[in-house]
N, C-alpha and C positions, 0 to 999 in steps of 0.2 A: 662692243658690238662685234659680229661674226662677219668680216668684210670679205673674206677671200679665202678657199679652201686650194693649196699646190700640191701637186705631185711634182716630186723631183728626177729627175734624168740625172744617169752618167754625166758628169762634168770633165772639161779639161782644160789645159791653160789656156789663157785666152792672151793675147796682144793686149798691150795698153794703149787706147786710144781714147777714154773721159776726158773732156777738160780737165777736169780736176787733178789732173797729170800734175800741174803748175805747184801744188799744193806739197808734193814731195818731192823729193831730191831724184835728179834725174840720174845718179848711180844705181839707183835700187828700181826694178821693175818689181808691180806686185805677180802675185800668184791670184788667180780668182777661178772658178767654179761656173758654167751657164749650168742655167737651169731653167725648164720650161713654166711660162705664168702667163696663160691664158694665149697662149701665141708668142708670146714676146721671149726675150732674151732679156735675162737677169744675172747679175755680176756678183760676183761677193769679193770685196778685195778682204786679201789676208796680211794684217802687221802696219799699215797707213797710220790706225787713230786707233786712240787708246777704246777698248773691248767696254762692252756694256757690263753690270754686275745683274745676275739674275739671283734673287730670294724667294723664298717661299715663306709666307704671311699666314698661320703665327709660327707656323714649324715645318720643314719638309718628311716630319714624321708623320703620319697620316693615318688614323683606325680605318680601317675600313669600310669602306661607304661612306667617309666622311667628303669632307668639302676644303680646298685649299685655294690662296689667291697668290699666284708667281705677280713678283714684279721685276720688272726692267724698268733701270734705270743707265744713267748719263751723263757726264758734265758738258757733253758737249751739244747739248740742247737739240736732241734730234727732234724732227718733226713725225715720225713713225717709228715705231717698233713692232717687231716679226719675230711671233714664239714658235717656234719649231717643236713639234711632239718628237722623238728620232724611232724610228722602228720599221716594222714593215709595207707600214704607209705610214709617210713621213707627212703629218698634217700641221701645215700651218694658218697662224692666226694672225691677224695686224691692228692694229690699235691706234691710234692717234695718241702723240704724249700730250701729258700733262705740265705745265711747266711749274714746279712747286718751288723754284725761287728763280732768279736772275741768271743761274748757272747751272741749276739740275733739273732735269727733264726725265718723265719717268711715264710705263704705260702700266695697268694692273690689266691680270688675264683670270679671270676668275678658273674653275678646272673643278667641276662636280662629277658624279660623284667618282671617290678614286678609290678602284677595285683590284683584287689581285689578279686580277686575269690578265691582264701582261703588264712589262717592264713602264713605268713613268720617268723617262730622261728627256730633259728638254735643253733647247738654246735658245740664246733669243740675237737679232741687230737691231741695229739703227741706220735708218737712213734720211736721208731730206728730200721733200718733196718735188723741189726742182730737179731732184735727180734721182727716183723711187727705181730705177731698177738697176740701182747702184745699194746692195747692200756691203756696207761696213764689215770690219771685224765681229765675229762673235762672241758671245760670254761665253767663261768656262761654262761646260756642261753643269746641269743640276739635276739629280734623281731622287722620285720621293719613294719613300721606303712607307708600304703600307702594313703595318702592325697588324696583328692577331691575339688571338686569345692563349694561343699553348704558352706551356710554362718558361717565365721568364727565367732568363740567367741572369747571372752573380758577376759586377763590375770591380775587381780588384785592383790596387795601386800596392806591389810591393815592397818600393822607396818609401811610403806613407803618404802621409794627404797636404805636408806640408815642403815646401823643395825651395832650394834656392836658385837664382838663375845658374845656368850653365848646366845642371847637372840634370844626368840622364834620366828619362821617364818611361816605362813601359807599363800599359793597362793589361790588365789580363779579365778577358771575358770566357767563363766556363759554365757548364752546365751538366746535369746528370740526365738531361736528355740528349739523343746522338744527334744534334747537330749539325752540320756538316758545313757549315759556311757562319760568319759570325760578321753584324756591323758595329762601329763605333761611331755616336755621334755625340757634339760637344753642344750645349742648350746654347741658344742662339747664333750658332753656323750651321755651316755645311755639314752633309756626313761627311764626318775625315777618313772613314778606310772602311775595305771589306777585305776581310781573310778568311780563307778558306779553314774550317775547324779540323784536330788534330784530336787523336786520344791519347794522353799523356799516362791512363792508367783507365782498365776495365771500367765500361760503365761509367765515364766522364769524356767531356768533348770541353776542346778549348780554342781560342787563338788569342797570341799575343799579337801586342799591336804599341810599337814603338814610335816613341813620339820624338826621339833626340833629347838633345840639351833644353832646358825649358826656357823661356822668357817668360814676361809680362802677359803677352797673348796666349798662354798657357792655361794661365787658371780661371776655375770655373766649374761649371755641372757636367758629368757625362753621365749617359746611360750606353748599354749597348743590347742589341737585339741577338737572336738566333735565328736559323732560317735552314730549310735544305733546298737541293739546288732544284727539285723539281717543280719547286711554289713559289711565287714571286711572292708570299705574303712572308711575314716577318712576325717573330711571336712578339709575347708582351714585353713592354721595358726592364731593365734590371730596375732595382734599384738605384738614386742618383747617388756618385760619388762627386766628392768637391775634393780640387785641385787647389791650393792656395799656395802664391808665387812671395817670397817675402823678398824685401825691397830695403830702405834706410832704418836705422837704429833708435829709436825711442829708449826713454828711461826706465830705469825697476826697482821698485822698495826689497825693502827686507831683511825682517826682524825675528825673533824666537818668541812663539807662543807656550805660554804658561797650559798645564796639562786642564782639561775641562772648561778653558778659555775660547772666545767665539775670536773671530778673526775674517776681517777684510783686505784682501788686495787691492791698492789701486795703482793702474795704469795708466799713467799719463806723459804728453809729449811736453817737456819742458820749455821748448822756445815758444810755446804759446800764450799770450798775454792777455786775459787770462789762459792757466793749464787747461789744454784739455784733457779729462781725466773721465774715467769709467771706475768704478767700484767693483769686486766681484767679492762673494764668500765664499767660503774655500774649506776644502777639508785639508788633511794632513799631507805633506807628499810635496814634489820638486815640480817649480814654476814657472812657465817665460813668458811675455805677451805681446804681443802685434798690433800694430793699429794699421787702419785701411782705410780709405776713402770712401764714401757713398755710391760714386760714381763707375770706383772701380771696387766691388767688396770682394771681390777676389784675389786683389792685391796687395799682399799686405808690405808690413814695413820689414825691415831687420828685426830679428828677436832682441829681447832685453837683455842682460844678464839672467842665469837663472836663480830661483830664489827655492833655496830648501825650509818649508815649516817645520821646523824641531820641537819637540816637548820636552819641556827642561824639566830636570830630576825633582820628583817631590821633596818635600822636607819633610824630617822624622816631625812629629809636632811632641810636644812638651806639656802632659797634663798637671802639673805640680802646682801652678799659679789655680788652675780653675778648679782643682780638687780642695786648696786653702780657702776659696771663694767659698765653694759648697760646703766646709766642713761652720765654716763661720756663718755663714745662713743657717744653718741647722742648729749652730751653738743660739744664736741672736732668738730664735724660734723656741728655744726647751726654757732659756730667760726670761722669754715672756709670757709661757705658763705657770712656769715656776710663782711667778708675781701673780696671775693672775689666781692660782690653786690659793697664796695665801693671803694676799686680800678678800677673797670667800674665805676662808677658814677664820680668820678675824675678825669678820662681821660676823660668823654667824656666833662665835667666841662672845660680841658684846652683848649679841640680843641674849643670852643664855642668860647672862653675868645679869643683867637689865629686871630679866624676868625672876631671878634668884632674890631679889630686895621685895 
């Protein structure tokens, strides 16, 4: 429900005078913000209690016209949360949480329909009702990127799609339309970056967008959009690229295939009791395999050893045996005409001899 619409005022530091002074260490004074709500003076302390996390439910990727639902959430079980729109009327919303276990408290803000006619960044607090003009730390910012129809750009990885920790990762998002601004977003977070597009060669726009050394939290789906700076809308997706992180070392067969012979790999973690094992069929060519959890299918294990399929040299074959075969069925076969021309020839010998008396 729509409980309260703020405009905000210039804020400046204010003195700490809340109770709730008690609650942190009297070395540190906060920083806080007034801001005008309904008459009253409203506080926002900065760095006290750990920040709210703001999402967007199912994506903060958004077609246009479409319908998105932000959540704020908490562990520290607030009684309200406050979404802040940010722009040039800064509209906020308040929500009562929801308390979905013993430790997490969370508010949805539904947000229809989302248009590109200007920028969607939001924040959200918490605060408790015993003390409602006392808001908390805020969540990082969160912006939804409303997609379009123009032509999408091409999601490149020129390390490959498979990496191990540590090592460096840059995505490259290009296009043969001019561009002029480029996002990266990773399927289920945040947009992680916007760079400004670049022509690396007539008639192509690019940006790269460096990720560092990879971990665990690396792999996964990205796409990335286009955009120029005078439309807040965002063309169509690239195509998705998968990131896969590998991790511990599983086993690997491997044997030489006979030429026009079928052939299966299988892949399996040996300290499992029973193996767990995958099958694959395989053409000719050099082999290594990963295993990954369900949970995390972007994670894989350390590579196997690799396995090269060879085709071992024919053999000359030898027709001498099966030409002896064939000469002797042929003989065995002119034997048994032979016999059979003169057992006719002999019968018909007696009836002559017969009729001759």
């Amino acid at each position: 429900a729509l409980l309260s619409l703020v405009r905000w005022e210039e804020g400046r530091n204010l003195d700490w005078g809340d109770p709730t002074h008690s609650q942190a260490s009297s070395s540190r004074r906060p920083q806080g913000l007034r801001r005008s709500r309904g008459g009253q003076d409203v506080l926002s302390l900065q760095g006290f209690y750990g920040k709210p996390t703001l999402s967007a439910l199912p994506s903060p990727v958004v077609t246009s016209g479409g319908n998105v639902t932000l959540q704020c959430g908490s562990w520290l079980r607030f009684d309200v949360f406050i979404l802040i729109q940010e722009g040039e009327q800064k509209l906020t919303w308040t929500q009562d949480s929801q308390q979905t276990s013993s430790v997490w408290s969370q508010a949805l803000f539904p947000v229809s329909p989302v248009t590109p006619s200007h920028r969607w960044m939001f924040r959200c607090y918490g605060c408790y009702r015993n003390s409602s003009q006392v808001w908390l730390v805020p969540s990082d910012p969160l912006e939804l990127l409303v997609s379009g129809v123009s032509r999408k750009p091409s999601l490149l990885s020129p390390q490959g799609h498979v990496l191990a920790p540590g090592q460096n990762l840059t995505l490259q998002c290009r296009s043969d339309v001019s561009y002029d601004r480029f996002t990266l977003y990773q399927e289920g977070r945040r947009v992680l970056a916007q760079h400004p597009g670049r022509q690396p060669q007539a008639g192509l726009s690019q940006a790269d967008f460096p990720l560092g050394p990879v971990s665990g939290s690396h792999g996964g789906q990205y796409r990335c959009y286009g955009g120029h700076s005078l439309s807040s809308e965002w063309s169509a997706p690239s195509d998705p690229l998968v990131i896969l992180i590998t991790g511990e070392e599983p086993s690997g067969p491997g044997p030489m295939v006979a030429s026009g012979e079928n052939v299966t790999l299988l892949c399996q973690e040996g300290a499992a009791n029973p193996p767990l094992q995958s099958p694959f069929s395989m053409s000719l060519g050099t082999y290594r395999c990963y295993g990954s959890l369900s949970t995390s299918p972007y994670l894989l294990s350390l590579p196997s050893d690799s396995l090269e399929l060879e085709v071992s040299a024919p053999h000359p074959q030898d027709y001498t045996v099966e030409n002896l075969v064939r000469m002797g069925l042929a003989g065995l076969i002119l034997v048994a005409l032979g016999i059979l021309l003169f057992e006719d020839w002999h019968s018909r010998r007696r009836h002559q001899d017969a009729a001759g008396r």
